[in-house]
N, C-alpha and C positions, 0 to 999 in steps of 0.2 A: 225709766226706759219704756218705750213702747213696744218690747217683745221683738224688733226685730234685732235678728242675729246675721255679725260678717259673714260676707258670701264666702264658702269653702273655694279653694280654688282644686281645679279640677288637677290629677295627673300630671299632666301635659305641662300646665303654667306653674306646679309644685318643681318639675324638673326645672326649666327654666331662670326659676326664680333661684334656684340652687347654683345652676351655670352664671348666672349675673354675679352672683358672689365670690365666686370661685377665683383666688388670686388676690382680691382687696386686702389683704389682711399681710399678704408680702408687700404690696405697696404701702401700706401704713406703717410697719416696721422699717420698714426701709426709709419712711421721711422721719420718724421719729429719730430713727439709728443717727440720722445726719443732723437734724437738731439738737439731740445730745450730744453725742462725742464730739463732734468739731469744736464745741464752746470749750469742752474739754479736757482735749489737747491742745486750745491755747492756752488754756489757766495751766496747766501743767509745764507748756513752755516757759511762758514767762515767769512761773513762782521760779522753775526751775535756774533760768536765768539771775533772777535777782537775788537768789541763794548763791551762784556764783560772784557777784556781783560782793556781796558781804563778806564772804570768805577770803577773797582776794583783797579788798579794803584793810582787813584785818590783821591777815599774815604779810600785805605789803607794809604798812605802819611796825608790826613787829622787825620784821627782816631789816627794814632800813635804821630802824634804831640798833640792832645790835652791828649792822654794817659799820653805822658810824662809829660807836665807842670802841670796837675791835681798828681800829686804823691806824697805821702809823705817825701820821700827824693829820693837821686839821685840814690842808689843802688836798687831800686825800680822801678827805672821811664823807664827803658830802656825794664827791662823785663814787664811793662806793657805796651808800646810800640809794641814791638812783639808779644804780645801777641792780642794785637786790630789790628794788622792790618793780626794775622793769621786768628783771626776770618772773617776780610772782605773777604779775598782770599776765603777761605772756601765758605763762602756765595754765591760766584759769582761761582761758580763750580770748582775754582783751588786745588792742593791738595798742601799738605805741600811741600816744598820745591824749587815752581816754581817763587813766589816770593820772593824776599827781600826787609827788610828797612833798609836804613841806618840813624843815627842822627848826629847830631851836635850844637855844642852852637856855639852862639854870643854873646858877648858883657858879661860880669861880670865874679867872680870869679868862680861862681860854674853854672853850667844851673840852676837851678831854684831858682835865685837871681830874685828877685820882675824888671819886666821889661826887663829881659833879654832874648833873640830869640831863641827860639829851630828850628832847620831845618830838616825837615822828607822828607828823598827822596828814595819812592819807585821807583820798577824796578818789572817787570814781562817778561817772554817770553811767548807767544802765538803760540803751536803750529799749523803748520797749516795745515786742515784735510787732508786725504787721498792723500798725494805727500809723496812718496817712498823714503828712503833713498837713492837711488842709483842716485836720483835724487838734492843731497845736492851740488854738483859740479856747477850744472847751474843751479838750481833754488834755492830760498830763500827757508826752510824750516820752519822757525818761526820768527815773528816779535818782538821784545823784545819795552813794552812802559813802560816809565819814566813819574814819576810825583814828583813835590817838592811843600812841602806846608810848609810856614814859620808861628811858633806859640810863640805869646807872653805870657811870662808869667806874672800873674796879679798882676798891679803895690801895690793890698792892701792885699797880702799874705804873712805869715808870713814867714821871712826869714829861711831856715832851719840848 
């Protein structure tokens, strides 16, 4: 160093320099606030959604298997199947058409032979919020979840 020393600023430019700052520091919280929280509360939407999204896969594949094995006979059992597991979808906030079940037997002549397997395996896609179609290319726009739920039919029912 060659000994010299920052000019001191005088009174006048000390205020000054106090008044130019004065506020910067709401405006930086304030762009921070909005670059954090809005990333967010999207990740909290959509986890939130796609936790709906499971839930609903899960208890719609249950419900429709006990629909079915609870049925009078087999031309009955399918449409009370779909029809238990439109109710879940519904419930969870999905509307007609975003999920399906599909069924299946195991084991005996007819599915509701006393002891024989019904298989209920829903599917839903989950949109997911606010990604643009144009954006379908490179990114994932909806996650599609599956659920299987195997239901026995009770071995002291009367055969139909």
């Amino acid at each position: 160093m060659n000994g010299a020393t920052a000019p001191v600023p005088t009174a006048r430019e000390a205020s000054w320099l106090r008044q130019a700052e004065r506020g910067s520091m709401t405006v930086e919280v304030a762009f921070l606030l909005v670059l954090l929280v809005v990333p967010l509360f999207y990740l909290i939407g959509t986890v939130g959604r796609v936790q709906a999204g499971a839930y609903a896969v899960s208890a719609a594949a249950r419900e429709a298997g006990r629909g079915f094995v609870t049925a009078e006979d087999v031309g009955a059992a399918a449409g009370r199947a779909q029809a238990a597991a439109g109710l879940v979808f519904a419930s969870h906030g999905f509307i007609a058409g975003e999920g399906t079940v599909e069924l299946g037997c195991e084991g005996g002549d007819s599915c509701l032979t006393p002891g024989s397997h019904v298989v209920a395996e829903a599917t839903i896609t989950v949109p997911l919020p606010l990604v643009p179609d144009f954006m379908a290319r490179s990114l994932p726009t909806a996650i599609t979840l599956t659920a299987q739920h195997v239901e026995t039919v009770d071995e002291f029912r009367e055969s139909p």
